[in-house]
C-alpha positions in Angstrom: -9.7 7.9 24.0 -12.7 6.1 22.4 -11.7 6.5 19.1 -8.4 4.6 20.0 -8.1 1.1 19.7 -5.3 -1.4 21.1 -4.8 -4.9 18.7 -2.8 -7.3 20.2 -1.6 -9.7 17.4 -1.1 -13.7 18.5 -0.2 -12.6 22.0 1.6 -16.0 23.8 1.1 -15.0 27.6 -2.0 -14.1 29.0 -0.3 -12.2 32.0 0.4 -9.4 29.1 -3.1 -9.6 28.1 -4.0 -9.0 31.7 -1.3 -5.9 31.9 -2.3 -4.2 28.9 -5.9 -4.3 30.3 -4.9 -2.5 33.3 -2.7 0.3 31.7 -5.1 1.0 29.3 -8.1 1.9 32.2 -5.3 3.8 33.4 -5.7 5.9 30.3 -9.0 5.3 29.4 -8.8 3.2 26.4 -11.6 1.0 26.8 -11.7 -1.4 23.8 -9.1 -4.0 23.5 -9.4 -6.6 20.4 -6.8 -10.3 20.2 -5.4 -11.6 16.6 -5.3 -15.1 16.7 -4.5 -15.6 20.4 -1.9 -18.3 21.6 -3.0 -17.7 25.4 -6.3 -18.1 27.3 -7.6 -14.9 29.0 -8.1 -17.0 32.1 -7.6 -16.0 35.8 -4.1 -15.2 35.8 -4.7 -12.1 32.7 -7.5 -11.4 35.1 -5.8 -11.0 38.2 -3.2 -8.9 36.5 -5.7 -6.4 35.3 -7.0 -5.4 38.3 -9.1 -2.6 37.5 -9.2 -3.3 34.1 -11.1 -6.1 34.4 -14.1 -4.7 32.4 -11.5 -4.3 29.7 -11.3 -7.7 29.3 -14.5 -9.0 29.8 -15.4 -6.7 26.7 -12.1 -8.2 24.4 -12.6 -9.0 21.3 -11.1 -12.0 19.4 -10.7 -12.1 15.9 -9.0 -14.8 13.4 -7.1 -12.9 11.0 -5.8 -9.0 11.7 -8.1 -8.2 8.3 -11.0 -8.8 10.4 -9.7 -7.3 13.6 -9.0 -4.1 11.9 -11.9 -3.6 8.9 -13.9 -1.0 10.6 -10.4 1.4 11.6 -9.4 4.5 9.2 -6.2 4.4 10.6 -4.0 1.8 11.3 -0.9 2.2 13.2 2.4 -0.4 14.0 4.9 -0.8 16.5 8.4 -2.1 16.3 11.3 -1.8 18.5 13.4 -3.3 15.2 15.4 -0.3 13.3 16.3 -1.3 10.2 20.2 -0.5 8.8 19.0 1.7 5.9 16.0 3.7 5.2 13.0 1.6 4.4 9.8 2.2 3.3 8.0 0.3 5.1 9.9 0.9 8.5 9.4 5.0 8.4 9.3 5.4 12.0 7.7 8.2 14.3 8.0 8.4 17.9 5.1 8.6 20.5 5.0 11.9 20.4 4.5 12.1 16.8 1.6 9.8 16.7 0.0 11.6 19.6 -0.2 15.1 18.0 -1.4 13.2 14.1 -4.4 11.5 16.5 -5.0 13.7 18.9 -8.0 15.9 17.3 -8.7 13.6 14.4 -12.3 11.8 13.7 -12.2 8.4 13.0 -11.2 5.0 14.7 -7.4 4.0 15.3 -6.3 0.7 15.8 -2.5 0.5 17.5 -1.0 -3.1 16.4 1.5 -4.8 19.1 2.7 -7.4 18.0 3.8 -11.1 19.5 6.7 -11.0 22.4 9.2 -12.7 20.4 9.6 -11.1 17.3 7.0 -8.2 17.0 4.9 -7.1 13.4 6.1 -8.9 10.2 7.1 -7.0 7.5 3.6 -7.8 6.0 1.4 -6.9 8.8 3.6 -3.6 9.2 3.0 -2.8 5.2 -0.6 -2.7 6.4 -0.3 0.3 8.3 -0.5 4.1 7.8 2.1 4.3 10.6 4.7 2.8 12.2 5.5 4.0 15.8 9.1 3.2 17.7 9.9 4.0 21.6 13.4 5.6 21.9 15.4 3.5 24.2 19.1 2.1 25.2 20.5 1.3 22.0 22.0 -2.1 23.5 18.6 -3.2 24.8 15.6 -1.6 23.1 13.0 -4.1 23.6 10.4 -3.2 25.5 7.6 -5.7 27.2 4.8 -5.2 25.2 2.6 -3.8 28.7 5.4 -1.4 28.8 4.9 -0.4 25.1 1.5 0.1 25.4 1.7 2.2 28.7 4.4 4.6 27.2 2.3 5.0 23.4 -1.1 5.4 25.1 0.0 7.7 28.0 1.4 10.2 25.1 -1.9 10.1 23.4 -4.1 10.8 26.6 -1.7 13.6 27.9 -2.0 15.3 23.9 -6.2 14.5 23.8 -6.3 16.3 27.5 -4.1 19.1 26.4 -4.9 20.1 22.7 -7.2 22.6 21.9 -7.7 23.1 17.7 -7.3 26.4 16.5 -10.8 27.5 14.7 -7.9 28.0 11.5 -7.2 24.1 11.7 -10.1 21.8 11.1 -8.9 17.9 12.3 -9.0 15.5 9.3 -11.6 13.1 9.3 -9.5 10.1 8.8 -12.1 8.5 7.3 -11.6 11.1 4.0 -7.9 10.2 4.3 -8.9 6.8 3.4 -11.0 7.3 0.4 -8.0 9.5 -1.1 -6.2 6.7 -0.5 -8.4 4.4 -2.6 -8.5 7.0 -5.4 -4.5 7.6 -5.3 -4.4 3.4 -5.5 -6.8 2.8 -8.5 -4.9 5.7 -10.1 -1.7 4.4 -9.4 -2.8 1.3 -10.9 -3.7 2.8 -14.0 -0.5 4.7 -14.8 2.4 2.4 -13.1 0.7 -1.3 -12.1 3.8 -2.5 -10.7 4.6 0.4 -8.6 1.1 1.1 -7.4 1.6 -1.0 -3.8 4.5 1.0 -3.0 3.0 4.8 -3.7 0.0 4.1 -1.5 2.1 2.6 1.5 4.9 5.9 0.5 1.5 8.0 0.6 0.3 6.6 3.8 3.5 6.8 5.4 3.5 10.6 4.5 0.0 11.6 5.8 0.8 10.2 8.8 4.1 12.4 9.5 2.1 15.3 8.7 -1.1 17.2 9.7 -2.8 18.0 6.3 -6.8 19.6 7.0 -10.0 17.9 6.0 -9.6 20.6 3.0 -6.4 19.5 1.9 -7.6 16.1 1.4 -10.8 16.8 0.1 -8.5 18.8 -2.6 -6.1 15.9 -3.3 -9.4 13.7 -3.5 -11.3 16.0 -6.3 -7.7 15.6 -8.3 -7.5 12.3 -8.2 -10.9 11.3 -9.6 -10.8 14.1 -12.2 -7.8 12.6 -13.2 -9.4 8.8 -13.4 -12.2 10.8 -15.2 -10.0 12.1 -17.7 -7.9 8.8 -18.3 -11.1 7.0 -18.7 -12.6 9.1 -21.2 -9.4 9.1 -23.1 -9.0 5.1 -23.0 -13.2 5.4 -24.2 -12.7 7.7 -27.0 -9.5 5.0 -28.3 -11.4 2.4 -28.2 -14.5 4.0 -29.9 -11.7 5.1 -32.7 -10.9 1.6 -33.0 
């Protein structure tokens, strides 16, 4: 669970704080980072972590969620909101989901929860590869935020302790699924500007419900930038026309 990393975003109550510490030594998740914090982590988050204390002596605190996430290759929200037609941006997986995409890959992931009252913006959520939803009572599917945490992270330690990769699978290095990103954007840019936005969050939503290999992406990579290649050397040869 190294590789996993839990970003609370403007958390208000520091008794959360203190909660979240504690379930996440429960499942050994060790680093814990704050966006822009509305609480203290004062005695109160402390008492409440109990043996998570170290947790939160370690915490991080960051000013913008930029910052807080800049070193992560994959970037996952979570919402208890369903939206009343299919969205884009809210293309949901369940725990479960996330647990088998993260399970065996290299690279750090940042899990965003977001503030008590009203969760991830729409903004912060188009930020994200994934976007992660707990099944629950229709007529009362908010869950505490400690509670979210609990249920996403125990799913991802019982997957880690269980999975064994096939020598036929090699795990993705998420850290290869960004840079195909960034060549997808810049092409995207290129041949439809005011789409381009849209296809890499559409991309990044699909890589995250599926479990492409290290060569898969390495292929879609070596596309993409023979493809920049090719529109480059054709916009060079106009313009030498000219």
């Amino acid at each position: 669970m190294s590789n996993v990393i839990v970003v609370l975003v403007h958390p208000l109550y520091e008794q959360n704080v203190g909660l979240i510490a504690r379930v996440m030594k429960n499942f050994e998740a060790s680093e814990l980072r704050l966006v822009d914090p509305a609480c203290e982590v004062g005695d109160e988050a402390y008492r409440r972590a109990m043996h998570g204390r170290d947790v939160l002596e370690k915490a991080k605190t960051y000013d913008t969620l930029e910052e807080a996430v800049r070193d992560c290759d994959l970037i996952v929200g979570t919402t208890g909101k369903h939206g009343k037609r299919f969205s884009h941006v809210r293309r949901y997986m369940n725990p479960e989901q996330l647990a088998s995409k993260i399970a065996v890959a290299r690279g750090n992931v940042a899990i965003l929860f977001g503030r008590e009252d009203f969760g991830l913006t729409n903004e912060e959520l188009k930020k994200c590869n994934a976007v992660v939803t707990i099944p629950a009572n229709k007529e009362y599917f908010i869950l505490n935020v400690s509670h979210a945490v609990a249920i996403i992270l125990y799913e991802i330690f019982k997957k880690k302790k269980t999975s064994s990769t096939p020598e036929i699978f090699q795990p993705v290095d998420l850290r290869e699924e960004k840079v195909m990103l960034q060549y997808l954007t810049m092409l995207a840019r290129k041949v439809e500007p005011e789409k381009a936005d849209k296809i890499e969050l559409i991309m990044k939503r699909f890589l995250a419900s599926c479990r492409p290999t290290g060569a898969d992406i390495r292929t879609l990579i070596g596309i993409f930038r023979k493809t920049l290649e090719l529109l480059e050397n054709k916009r060079y040869k106009r313009a030498k026309g000219k």
